[in-house]
C-alpha positions, 0 to 999 in steps of 0.5 A, spaced: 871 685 160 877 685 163 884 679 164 883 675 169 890 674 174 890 668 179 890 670 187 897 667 189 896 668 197 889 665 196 887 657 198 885 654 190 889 661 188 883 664 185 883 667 178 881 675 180 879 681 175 886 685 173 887 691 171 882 695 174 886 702 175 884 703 168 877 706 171 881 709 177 885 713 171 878 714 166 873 717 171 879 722 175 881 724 168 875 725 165 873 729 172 879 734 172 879 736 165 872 738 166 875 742 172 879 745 166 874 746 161 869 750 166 875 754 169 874 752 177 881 751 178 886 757 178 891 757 172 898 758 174 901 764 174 908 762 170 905 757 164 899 759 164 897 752 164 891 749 168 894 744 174 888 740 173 890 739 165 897 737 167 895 733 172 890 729 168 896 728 162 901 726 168 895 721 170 894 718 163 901 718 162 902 713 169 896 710 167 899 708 159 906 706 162 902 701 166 897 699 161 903 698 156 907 693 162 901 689 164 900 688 157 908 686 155 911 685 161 917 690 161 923 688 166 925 692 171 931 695 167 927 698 163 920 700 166 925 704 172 926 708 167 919 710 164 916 715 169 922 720 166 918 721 160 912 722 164 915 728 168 916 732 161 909 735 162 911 738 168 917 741 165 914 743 158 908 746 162 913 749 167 909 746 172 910 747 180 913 752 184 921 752 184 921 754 191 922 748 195 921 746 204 927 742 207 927 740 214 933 742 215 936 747 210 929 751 211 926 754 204 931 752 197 929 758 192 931 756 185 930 762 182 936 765 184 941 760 186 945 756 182 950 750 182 957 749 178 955 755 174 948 752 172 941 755 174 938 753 179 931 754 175 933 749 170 935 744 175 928 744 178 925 743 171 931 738 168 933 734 174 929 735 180 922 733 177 924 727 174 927 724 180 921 726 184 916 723 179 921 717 177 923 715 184 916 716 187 912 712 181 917 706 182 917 706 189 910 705 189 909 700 183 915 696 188 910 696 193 905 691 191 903 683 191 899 683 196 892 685 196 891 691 199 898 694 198 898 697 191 891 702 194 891 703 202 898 704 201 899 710 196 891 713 198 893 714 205 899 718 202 894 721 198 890 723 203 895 726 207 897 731 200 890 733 201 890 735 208 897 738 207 895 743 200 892 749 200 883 748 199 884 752 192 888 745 190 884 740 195 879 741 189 883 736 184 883 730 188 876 730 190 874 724 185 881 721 186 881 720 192 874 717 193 875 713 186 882 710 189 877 708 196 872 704 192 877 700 189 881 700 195 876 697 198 875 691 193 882 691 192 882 689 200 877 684 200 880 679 194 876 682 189 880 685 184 887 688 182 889 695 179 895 692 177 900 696 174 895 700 170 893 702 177 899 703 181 903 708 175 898 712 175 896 713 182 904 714 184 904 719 178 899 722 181 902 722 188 908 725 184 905 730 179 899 733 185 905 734 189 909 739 184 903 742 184 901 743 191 909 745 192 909 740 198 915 735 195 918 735 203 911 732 205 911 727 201 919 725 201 917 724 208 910 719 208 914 715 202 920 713 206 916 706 207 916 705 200 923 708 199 926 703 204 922 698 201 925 699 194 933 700 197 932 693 200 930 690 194 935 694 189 941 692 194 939 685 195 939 684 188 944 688 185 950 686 191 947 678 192 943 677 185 936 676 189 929 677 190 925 676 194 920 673 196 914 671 201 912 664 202 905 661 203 902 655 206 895 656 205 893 660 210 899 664 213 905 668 209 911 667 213 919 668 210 926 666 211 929 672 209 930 680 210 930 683 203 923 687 202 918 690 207 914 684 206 919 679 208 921 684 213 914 684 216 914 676 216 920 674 217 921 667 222 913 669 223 907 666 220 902 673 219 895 673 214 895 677 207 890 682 212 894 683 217 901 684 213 898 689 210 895 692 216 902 692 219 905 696 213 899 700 212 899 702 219 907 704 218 906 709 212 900 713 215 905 714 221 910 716 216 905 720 213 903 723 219 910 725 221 910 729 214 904 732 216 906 734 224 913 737 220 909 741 215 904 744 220 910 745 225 914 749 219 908 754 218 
């Protein structure tokens, strides 16, 4: 049923099923509209919009974007500037709440600033939400080529969104996160890939479940792994023309250069698939229990 991909880390390179985020998309889809449909969650107050249709649209619109890149491969010049079309429906809904937690410049209103003349509502919705959803959902498709990466990473993130909502909001991601667990499991092992189907939609949700929840801080926080990640391959590419890259000599991956967490990870050290992943998965629960503490601390 689905196109096959060859395991690159793997002795023989085995051919693995791809693209099975697509049922991460379907069954969380189908389960938020329900929740739409029977009124189990509350509306918002502004739009009038359920978040659990809201947040469904924004899963679709991940899971479309990385279906359309498995399918024609789109370079990165041009697939960075996706997610900005999927955040229109957090805008056109007016989902979110403009109010916003910082570390350091305790709680930013929207509604009654304003910067260089210009409201700060219109800020939140045209600027602010674009960039969170864009950032986040690149960040994490970065993140990738190991297997593990693209699901333990983003569902501990996940988790820790959920632990940090409200329980009238926890209600959403009741089926996603188990969803994601299941193929994170599989995933671990070998035994399938999400591919980019998979990882957009799971960083549109990490994006989208946050504007909802108004916990943007939190996640700013528990992604900082991703975003160094990203930073250093953005920065080695543009200013040295490089990518990077992790070797394999059959049984350990091992690298001779720092320009990804991968690479950083392995560098001038021979380390298994599995224990890379541990060590990155390990630093992003840390980021996210960080972004946990501060959030609790704050309240």
């Amino acid at each position: 049923m689905f196109p096959k991909a060859r395991d690159l880390h793997k002795p023989n390179k085995p051919l693995v099923p791809n693209g099975l985020g697509i049922i991460y998309v379907l069954v969380s889809v189908t389960y938020l509209f329900l929740l739409g449909c029977l009124g189990l969650v509350e509306v918002n107050a502004t739009s009038g919009a359920s978040p659990a249709l809201t947040l469904a649209v924004c899963m679709l619109f991940g899971g479309f974007m990385g279906l359309v890149d498995d399918w024609m491969d789109i370079p990165w010049r041009y697939k960075a500037f996706l997610p900005i079309f999927a955040a229109l429906p957090l805008t056109a809904l007016r989902e979110g709440t403009p109010v916003m937690a910082t570390y350091f410049w305790g709680r930013i209103d929207f509604r009654v600033t304003s910067f260089c003349g210009i409201p700060g509502e219109i800020i939140f919705y045209f600027v602010i939400i674009p960039l969170i959803v864009t950032i986040t959902t690149n960040a994490v498709n970065q993140l990738g080529g190991l297997n593990g990466l693209e699901t333990i990473c983003p569902l501990i993130v996940l988790f820790g969104l959920f632990l940090g909502s409200s329980s009238d909001v926890q209600i959403l991601l009741y089926v996603p996160l188990s969803v994601y667990l299941l193929l994170a499991y599989f995933n671990f092992r070998g035994k399938i890939f999400v591919g980019n189907t998979g990882s957009f939609a799971i960083g549109m949700t990490l994006a989208s479940y946050t504007l909802v929840a108004n916990i943007e801080q939190t996640l700013a926080i528990s992604i900082l792994p991703f975003i160094f990640n990203s930073s250093l391959i953005l920065l080695t590419y543009f200013i040295f023309r490089k990518k990077a890259r992790v070797s394999f000599d059959g049984e350990k991956l091992f690298s001779n250069h720092v320009r990804s967490l991968i690479t950083v990870v392995t560098y001038h050290r021979r380390l298994s698939e599995r224990q890379v992943v541990t060590v990155i998965s390990l630093l992003v629960a840390f980021s996210t229990t960080i972004a946990l503490l501060v959030q609790w601390f704050q309240l």
